[in-house]
C-alpha positions, 0 to 999 in steps of 0.5 A, a space after each residue: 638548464 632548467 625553463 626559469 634559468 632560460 626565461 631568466 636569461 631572455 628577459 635580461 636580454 630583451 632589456 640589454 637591448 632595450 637600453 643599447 636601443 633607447 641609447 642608440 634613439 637618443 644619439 639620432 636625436 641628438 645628432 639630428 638637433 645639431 645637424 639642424 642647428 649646422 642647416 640653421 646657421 648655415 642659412 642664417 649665414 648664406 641670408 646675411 651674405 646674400 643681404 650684404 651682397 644686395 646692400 653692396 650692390 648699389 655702393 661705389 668702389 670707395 664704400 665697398 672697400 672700407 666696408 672690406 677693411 671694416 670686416 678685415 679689422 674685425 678678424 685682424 689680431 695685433 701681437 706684440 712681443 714677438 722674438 726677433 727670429 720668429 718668421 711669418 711662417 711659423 706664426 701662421 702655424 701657431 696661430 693656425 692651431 686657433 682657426 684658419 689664418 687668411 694672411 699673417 704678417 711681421 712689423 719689420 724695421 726698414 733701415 735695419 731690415 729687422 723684426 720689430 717684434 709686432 706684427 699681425 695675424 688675420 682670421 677667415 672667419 668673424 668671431 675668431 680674433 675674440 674668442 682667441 684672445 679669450 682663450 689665451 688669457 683665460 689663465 694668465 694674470 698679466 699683460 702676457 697671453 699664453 701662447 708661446 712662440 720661441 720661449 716668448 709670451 705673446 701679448 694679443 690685442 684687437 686690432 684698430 683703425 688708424 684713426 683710432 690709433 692717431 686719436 689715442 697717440 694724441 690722448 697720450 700726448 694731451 695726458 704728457 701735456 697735462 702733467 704739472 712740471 713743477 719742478 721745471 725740469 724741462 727748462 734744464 735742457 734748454 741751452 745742452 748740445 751735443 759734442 758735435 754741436 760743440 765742436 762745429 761752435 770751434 770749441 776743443 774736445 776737452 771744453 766739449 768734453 768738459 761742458 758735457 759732464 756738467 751736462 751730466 751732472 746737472 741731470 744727476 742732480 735733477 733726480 733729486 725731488 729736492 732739486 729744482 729748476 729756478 726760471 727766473 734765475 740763470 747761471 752765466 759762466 766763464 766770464 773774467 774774473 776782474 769784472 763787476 755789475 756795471 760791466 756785466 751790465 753793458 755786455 748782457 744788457 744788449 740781449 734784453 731790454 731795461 729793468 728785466 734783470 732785478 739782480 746780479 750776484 758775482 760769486 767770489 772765493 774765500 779771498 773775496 775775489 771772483 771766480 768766474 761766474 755769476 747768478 742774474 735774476 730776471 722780472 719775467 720767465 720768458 725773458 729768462 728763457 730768452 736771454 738762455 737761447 741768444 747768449 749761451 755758447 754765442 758772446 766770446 769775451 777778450 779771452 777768447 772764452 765762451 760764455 756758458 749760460 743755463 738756468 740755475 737749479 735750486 736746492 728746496 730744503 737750504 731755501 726753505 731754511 734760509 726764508 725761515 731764518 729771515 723772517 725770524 730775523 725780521 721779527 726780531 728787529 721788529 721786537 727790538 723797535 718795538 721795545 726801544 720806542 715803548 720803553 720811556 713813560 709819558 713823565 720821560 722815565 725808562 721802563 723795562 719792557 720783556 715781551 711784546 703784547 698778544 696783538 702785535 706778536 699774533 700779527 708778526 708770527 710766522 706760520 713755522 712759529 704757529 706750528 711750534 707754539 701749537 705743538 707745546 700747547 698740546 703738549 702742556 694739555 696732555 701734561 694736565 690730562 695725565 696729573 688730573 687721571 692720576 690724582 682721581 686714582 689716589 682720591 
């Protein structure tokens, strides 16, 4: 080999170990910022627990011991839809794979002594617990995290007080509260019992079982938006079938006071006798209500039966066609006066009177009518608007 080749190959040499050198400086430096990174967070923690150690000092026990529960609330994760079958043991491995577990523990149910499929995971360090559930629900797009244990997603979330907790059932409880029944769907399980409330009252297993299907299907019905609950009407069963208003009355009057029942209605067959039920209409709803809790299941009549009283349930749609039905009707009557009293002269001849004047009927509508009157009258506009388009064509 010739001096240039030589020179050639100590020149790249010297370079290769120029970089490997340059290479091996800059991992010292950087190993160097981190241990001096490590050193400065080690510091700063060993001054916050010597700070907290000097502000502990001069509190009682209770202090030192909420600030403790404080600290572990902190680390403390609260997981929900754990399998059954899951022990303590095997969630602390899990878990243990995120940081180091101080203590694990599993929500169990102390009359069955079986998993409620809660339970609690607490981490030694701070900062844990949120960077936990940062990672788990960094991919998912639901409730569910995606650690897994036993074939079931875990759903994680930060532990709270039980002050915080009492204040948010309560919450949830004002929200229930708040939320309008407008059907009155709660007044239909006034006056239900159960099949032993039945049987202890002295009834047979075939009246229980026949008073807990009617239970059924007063509750079917309710599903219905249409359906709802009248509150100031009440249904009374089982009452003999001879009886009339002034005896239903004298037995039902003892249970409320004068003038609160406005109207009785005997239901009767296609013969015109009567079945064995009846509708009353109170003024007021407590009254209702009221009479529903003394009188069911409580009067007996000569026939040893016992009288079943509910609240009656209304279809919405029948009444809302009925009430039309009775305005038109007034109406009409209304029309039909009207045209009698205005169909003699001043000189006593007759006159045919048709239609009523503007004033009057505009008095007397109904909004149904309105609605109907002002769809035809669009309807004749679009009728004009298309002849007038097609005669500028023409033109």
């Amino acid at each position: 080999m010739s001096d240039e080749e030589h020179k050639e190959r100590r020149d790249e040499e010297k370079r290769e170990m120029k970089k490997i050198k340059q290479k091996a400086e800059g991992k010292i430096k950087k190993e160097g910022k981190k241990l001096r990174n490590t050193e400065s967070k080690k510091t700063k923690e060993k001054e916050e627990k010597q700070e907290k150690k000097i502000e502990r000092k001069g509190l009682s026990r209770e202090e030192k011991e909420e600030l403790h529960k404080e600290d572990q609330i902190y680390r403390t994760i609260f997981i929900q839809n754990l399998s059954f079958e899951t022990s303590e043991e095997e969630l602390k491995e899990k878990m243990g794979e995120y940081g180091e577990v101080s203590y694990c523990k599993i929500c169990m149910d102390k009359e069955k002594g079986i998993s409620r499929g809660t339970g609690f995971v607490c981490f030694r360090k701070r900062g844990v617990a949120e960077k936990v559930i940062e990672e788990a629900y960094m991919f998912s797009g639901s409730k569910e995290s995606d650690i897994e244990i036993d074939g079931r997603r875990l759903i994680l979330q930060k532990a709270i007080n039980k002050e915080q907790a009492q204040d948010r059932s309560n919450s949830k409880k004002k929200k229930k509260e708040g939320i309008k029944d407008n059907r009155n769907v709660s007044l239909a399980m006034v006056g239900q019992k159960t099949k032993e409330e039945y049987l202890q009252l002295g009834l047979t297993p075939s009246e229980a079982k026949m008073r807990l299907k009617a239970q059924m299907e007063r509750n079917k019905k309710l599903k219905n938006v249409n359906f709802c609950v009248n509150k100031y009407r009440v249904c009374v069963r089982n009452i003999p079938k001879n009886t009339n208003k002034k005896m239903i009355m004298e037995t039902f009057g003892k249970y409320c006071s004068k003038g609160k029942i406005s109207d009785i209605k005997i239901i009767k067959g296609e013969r015109g006798k009567a079945i064995g039920y009846c509708f009353l209409t109170f003024t007021s709803a407590e009254d209702a209500y009221q009479f529903v809790e003394k009188v069911n299941e409580s009067l007996q009549f000569k026939e040893q039966r016992r009288v079943m009283v509910e609240f009656s349930i209304d279809d919405m749609v029948k009444l809302h066609k009925f009430k039309a039905e009775i305005e038109r009707r007034k109406f009409n009557q209304e029309k039909k006066k009207f045209i009698e009293e205005h169909s003699v002269n001043n000189d006593g001849k007759r006159v045919k009177v048709t239609s009523l004047p503007k004033e009057v009927i505009k008095a007397e509508e109904t909004k149904d009518m309105k609605k109907t009157k002002k769809k035809g009258i669009n309807r004749k506009i679009g009728i004009t608007k298309k002849f007038n388009a097609k005669k500028s064509i023409l033109l």
